[in-house]
N, C-alpha and C positions, 0 to 999 in steps of 0.2 A: 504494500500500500504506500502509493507516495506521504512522503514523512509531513507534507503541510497538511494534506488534508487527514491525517491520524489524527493531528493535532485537534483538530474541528470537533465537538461533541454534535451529537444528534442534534438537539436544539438549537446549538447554534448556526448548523445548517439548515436548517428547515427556515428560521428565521430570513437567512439570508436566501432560499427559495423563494420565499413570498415579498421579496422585497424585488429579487431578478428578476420573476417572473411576468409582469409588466413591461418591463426594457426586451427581453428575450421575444417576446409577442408582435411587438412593432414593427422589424421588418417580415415576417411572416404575413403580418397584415397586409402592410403594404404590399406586398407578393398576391397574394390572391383577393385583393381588395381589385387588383389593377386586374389582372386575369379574367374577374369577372363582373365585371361594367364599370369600373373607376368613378364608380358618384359617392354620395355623402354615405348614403343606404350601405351601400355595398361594403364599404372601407370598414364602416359600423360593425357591420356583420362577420365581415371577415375577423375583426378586432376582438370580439369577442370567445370569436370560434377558437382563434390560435390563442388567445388568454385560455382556455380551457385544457387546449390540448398541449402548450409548453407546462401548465399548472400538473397536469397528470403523468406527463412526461417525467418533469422533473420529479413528483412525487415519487414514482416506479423506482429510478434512479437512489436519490436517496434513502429509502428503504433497504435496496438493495443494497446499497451500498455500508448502511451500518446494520443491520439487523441479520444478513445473507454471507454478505461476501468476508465480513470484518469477524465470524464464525468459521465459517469453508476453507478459508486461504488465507491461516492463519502460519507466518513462519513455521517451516519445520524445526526437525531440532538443532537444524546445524544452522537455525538464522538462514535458510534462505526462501526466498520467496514464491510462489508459484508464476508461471512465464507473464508479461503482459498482455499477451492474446488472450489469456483464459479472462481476464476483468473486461477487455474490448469486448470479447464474445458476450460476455451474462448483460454486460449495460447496452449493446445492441440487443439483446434478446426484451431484457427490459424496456428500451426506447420503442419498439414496436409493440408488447403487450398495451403500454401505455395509448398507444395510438389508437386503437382498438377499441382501448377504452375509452378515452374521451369520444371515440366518433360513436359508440353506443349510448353514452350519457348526452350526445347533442341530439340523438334520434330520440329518443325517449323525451327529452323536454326542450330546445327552443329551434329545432331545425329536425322537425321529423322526417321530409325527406333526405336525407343526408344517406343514406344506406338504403334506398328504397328500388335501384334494382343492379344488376351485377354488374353493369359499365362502372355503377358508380362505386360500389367495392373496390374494382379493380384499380379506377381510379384511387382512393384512397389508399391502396395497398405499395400503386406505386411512389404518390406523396410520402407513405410511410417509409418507406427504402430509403429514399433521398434525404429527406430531409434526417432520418436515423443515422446518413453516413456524415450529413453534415454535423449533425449535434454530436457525432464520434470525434471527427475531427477537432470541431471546437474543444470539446475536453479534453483527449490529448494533448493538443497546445496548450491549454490551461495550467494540464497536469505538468507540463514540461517546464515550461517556465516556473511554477512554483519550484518543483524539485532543482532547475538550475541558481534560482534564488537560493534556495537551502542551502543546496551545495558550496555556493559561494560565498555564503556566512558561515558554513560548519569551517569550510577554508581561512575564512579570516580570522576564527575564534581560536582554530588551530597554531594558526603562523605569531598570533599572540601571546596563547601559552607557552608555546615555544623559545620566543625570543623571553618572557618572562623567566622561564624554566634555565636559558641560558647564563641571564644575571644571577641566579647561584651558585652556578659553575667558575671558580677562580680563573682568570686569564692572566695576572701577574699573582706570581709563585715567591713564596716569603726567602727574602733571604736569608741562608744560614754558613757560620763560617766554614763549616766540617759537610756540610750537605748542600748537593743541587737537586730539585725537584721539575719535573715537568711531567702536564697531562694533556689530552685530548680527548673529546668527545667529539662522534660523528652521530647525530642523531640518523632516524631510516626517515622515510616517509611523513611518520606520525610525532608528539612529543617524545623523548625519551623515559626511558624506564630506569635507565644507568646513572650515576651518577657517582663523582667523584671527591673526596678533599682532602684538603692537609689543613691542620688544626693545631694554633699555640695549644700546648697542656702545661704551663709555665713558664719561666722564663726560660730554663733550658732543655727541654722537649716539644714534641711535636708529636700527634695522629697522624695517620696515610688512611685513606680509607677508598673501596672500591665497591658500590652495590650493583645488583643485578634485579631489579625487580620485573617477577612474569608477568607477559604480557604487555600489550603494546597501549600508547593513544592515553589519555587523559586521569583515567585511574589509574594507571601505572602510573605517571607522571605524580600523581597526586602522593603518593605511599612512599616514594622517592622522596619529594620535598619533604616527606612527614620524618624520615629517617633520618636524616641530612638532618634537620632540624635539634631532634633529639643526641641526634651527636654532638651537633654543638654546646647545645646546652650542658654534657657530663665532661666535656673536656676541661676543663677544670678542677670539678669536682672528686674525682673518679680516675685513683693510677692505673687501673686493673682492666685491659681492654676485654675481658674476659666477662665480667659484671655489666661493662658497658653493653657488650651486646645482649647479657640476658635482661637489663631492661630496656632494649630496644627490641628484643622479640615480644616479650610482654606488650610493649605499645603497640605491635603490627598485630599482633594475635586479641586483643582488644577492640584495636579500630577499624578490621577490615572485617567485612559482614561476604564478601566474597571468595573466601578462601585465596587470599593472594599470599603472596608467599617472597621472597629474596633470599637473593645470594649476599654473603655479606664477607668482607675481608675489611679486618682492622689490626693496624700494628702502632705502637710507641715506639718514640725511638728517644734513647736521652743521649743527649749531643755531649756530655763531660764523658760519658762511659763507650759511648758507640751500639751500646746494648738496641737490643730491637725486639719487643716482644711483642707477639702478634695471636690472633683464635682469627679462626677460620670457619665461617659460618655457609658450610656448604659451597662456594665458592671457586673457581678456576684457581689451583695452584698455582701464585705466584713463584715466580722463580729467581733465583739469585744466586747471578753470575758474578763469582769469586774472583778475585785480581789472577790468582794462579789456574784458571781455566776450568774448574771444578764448579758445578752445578748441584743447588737443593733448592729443594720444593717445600714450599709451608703451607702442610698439609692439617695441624692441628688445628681440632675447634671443635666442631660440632654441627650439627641441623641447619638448614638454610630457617631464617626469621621467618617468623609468621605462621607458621602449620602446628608445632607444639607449644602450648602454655606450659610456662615453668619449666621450661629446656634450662640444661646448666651446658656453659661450653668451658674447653679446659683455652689452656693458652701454652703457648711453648717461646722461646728463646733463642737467638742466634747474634754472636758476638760481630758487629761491622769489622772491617777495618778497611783503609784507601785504598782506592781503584776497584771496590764492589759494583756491582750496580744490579739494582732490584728492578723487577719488570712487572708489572700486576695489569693483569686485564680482563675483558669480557669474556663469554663464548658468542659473540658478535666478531672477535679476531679468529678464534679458530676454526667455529664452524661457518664462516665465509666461503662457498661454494660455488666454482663455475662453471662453464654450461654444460660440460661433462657430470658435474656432482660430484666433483671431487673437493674435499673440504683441504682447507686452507693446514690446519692440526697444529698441534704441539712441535711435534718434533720439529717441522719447517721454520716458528719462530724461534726454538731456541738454538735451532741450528745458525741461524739469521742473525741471531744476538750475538752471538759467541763468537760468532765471526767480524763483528764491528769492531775497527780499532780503538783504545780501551782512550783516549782521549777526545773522544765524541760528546758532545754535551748531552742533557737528554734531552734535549727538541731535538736535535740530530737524529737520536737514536729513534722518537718518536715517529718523526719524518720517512726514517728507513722503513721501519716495523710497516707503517702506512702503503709504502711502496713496494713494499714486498705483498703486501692483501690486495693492491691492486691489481700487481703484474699478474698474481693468481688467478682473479676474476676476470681478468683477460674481458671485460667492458661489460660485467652483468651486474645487475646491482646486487649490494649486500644486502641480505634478507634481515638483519636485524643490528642493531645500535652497533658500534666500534667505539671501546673506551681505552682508551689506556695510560698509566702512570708509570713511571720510572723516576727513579730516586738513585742518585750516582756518590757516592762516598770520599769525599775531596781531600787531596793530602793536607796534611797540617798547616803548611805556608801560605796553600793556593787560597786566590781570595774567593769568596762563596758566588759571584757572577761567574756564567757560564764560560766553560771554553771553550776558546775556536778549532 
């Protein structure tokens, strides 16, 4: 069902029926006012006649249309709709029943012969044809332009959430003198789901954090800003990123009424000690690529947010030191597939990383990472968000601005 006219309850179509219904009458009139003798009489007549029968017309229609069709052809379960020939076909079927009937209610009371022998059936039957494909027409177009209205404001409302949803998203990255940070987000189509940050947690630490939330467009978006949110507010409060996320599953598990669900990665890091302690909340193992060529995954944590109340996650530890650099990201980088179907994976990016010479900033390495998901997709779009964070562990002297 086109989404303006859902919108519409019964009443206040019917209303706007008997308001149309006079305007919709008058070139009708005028049509067989002039067809059959063009005087005062005639026009009269005529005026009345098609006041009756656009009245029952429209009547059949509307019926149909909420009490029939808004039953019958109601989405399946996968949301999708039945074709729009089958609503064209029942509201032609309706626009002729309709016909029928007003030319029985004009014979019966102020034009009894109107159906009085079978030229003049015939006649009406063909009026009914025509002017049934006309009145198709006309609501098709109706129907079209409302739905391209729609379309064009669900699109505006979109590209605003959007650029709203982006103002949360950091584009100048804090500077630290022992740490460089850098991130990107490629949202798909719709708002994002993903979202990323780094977080003071006093003066000399920091949060990294990377979510995945299922599901694309507006409630995804929505449970994203809600987490993001709540992060902020415990960075502060809260050393133990491990607590942090069990009251941030509590809040998703609370506030979402649709089973939504995220991925969740958060790690500390304290800039005097180099320490990095991180839980892993269901999440794409981040990976961290050692100065001496040697590769881990921070696997520990627990449950993605949102599906268990009162999950407990554990947390674990890994010691920095210069020329580390950590990689964290979506499964929007790995499972990026092209038109073969072959997914983009693990192994390709950390083969990819490992192979970057180890004085790359990380917009550089960002840059790479990105170019390497392209060349993959070889020109097909990604099917879902691209997030990713890298965090580069700077020698003691180097100053905390990126290098070239």
């Amino acid at each position: 069902m086109p989404r303006a006219r859902e919108n519409r309850g019964p009443l206040r179509s019917l209303f706007r029926l008997l308001w149309l219904t006079p305007l919709l009458a008058a070139p009708f009139a005028l049509f067989f006012g002039t067809l059959y003798g063009g005087n005062r009489q005639t026009y009269l007549g005529a005026y009345l006649a098609s006041l009756l029968f656009a009245f029952v017309i429209g009547l059949c229609n509307w019926a149909l249309e909420h009490f029939v069709l808004a039953v019958l052809l109601r989405p399946n379960a996968a949301g999708r709709e039945p074709p729009p020939w089958v609503r064209s076909a029942a509201h032609g079927t309706a626009s002729l029943l309709g016909t029928f009937l007003a030319a029985l209610i004009a014979q019966f009371t102020f034009m009894p012969g109107m159906m009085g022998s079978a030229r003049a059936v015939l006649l009406l039957a063909m009026f009914a044809l025509i002017f049934s494909g006309l009145f198709l027409g006309i609501l098709s177009a109706v129907s079209f332009h409302r739905q391209a209205i729609d379309r064009a404001r669900a699109d505006e409302e979109l590209s605003l959430a959007r650029r709203i949803q982006r103002s949360f998203l950091l584009t100048r990255f804090p500077q630290r003198p022992r740490f460089e940070v850098h991130a990107v987000n490629l949202s798909s189509k719709e708002v994002s789901g993903d979202f990323y940050d780094v977080v003071a947690a006093g003066d000399r630490a920091f949060l990294l954090a990377i979510a995945d939330v299922a599901g694309k467009g507006v409630p995804a978006a929505l449970l994203s800003s809600m987490l993001q949110a709540s992060l902020r507010t415990q960075a502060n409060g809260q050393p133990s990123v491990a607590a942090i996320l069990r009251n941030i599953n509590s809040l998703a598990y609370r506030s979402t009424t649709v089973h939504q669900f995220a991925t969740f990665f958060l790690a500390r890091i304290d800039e005097d000690s180099l320490r990095l302690d991180f839980s892993n909340a269901g999440h794409n193992h981040p990976v961290l690529f050692r100065r001496d060529g040697r590769r881990e995954t921070l696997e520990r944590g627990g449950v993605v947010v949102g599906v268990l109340e009162g999950a407990t996650y554990e947390e674990d530890s890994r010691v920095l030191a210069p020329g580390d650099r950590l990689v964290l990201y979506t499964d929007g980088v790995t499972e990026a597939a092209n038109a073969r179907g072959a997914l983009y994976g693990e192994e390709r990016l950390t083969a990819l990383v490992g192979a970057l010479p180890p004085h790359l900033s990380c917009e550089q390495v960002t840059e790479r990472i990105l170019e390497g998901v392209r060349s993959h997709l070889d020109g097909e779009e990604a099917g879902d968000d691209i997030t990713l964070l890298v965090l580069r562990v700077l020698e003691p002297a180097q100053p905390g601005h990126a290098a070239s």
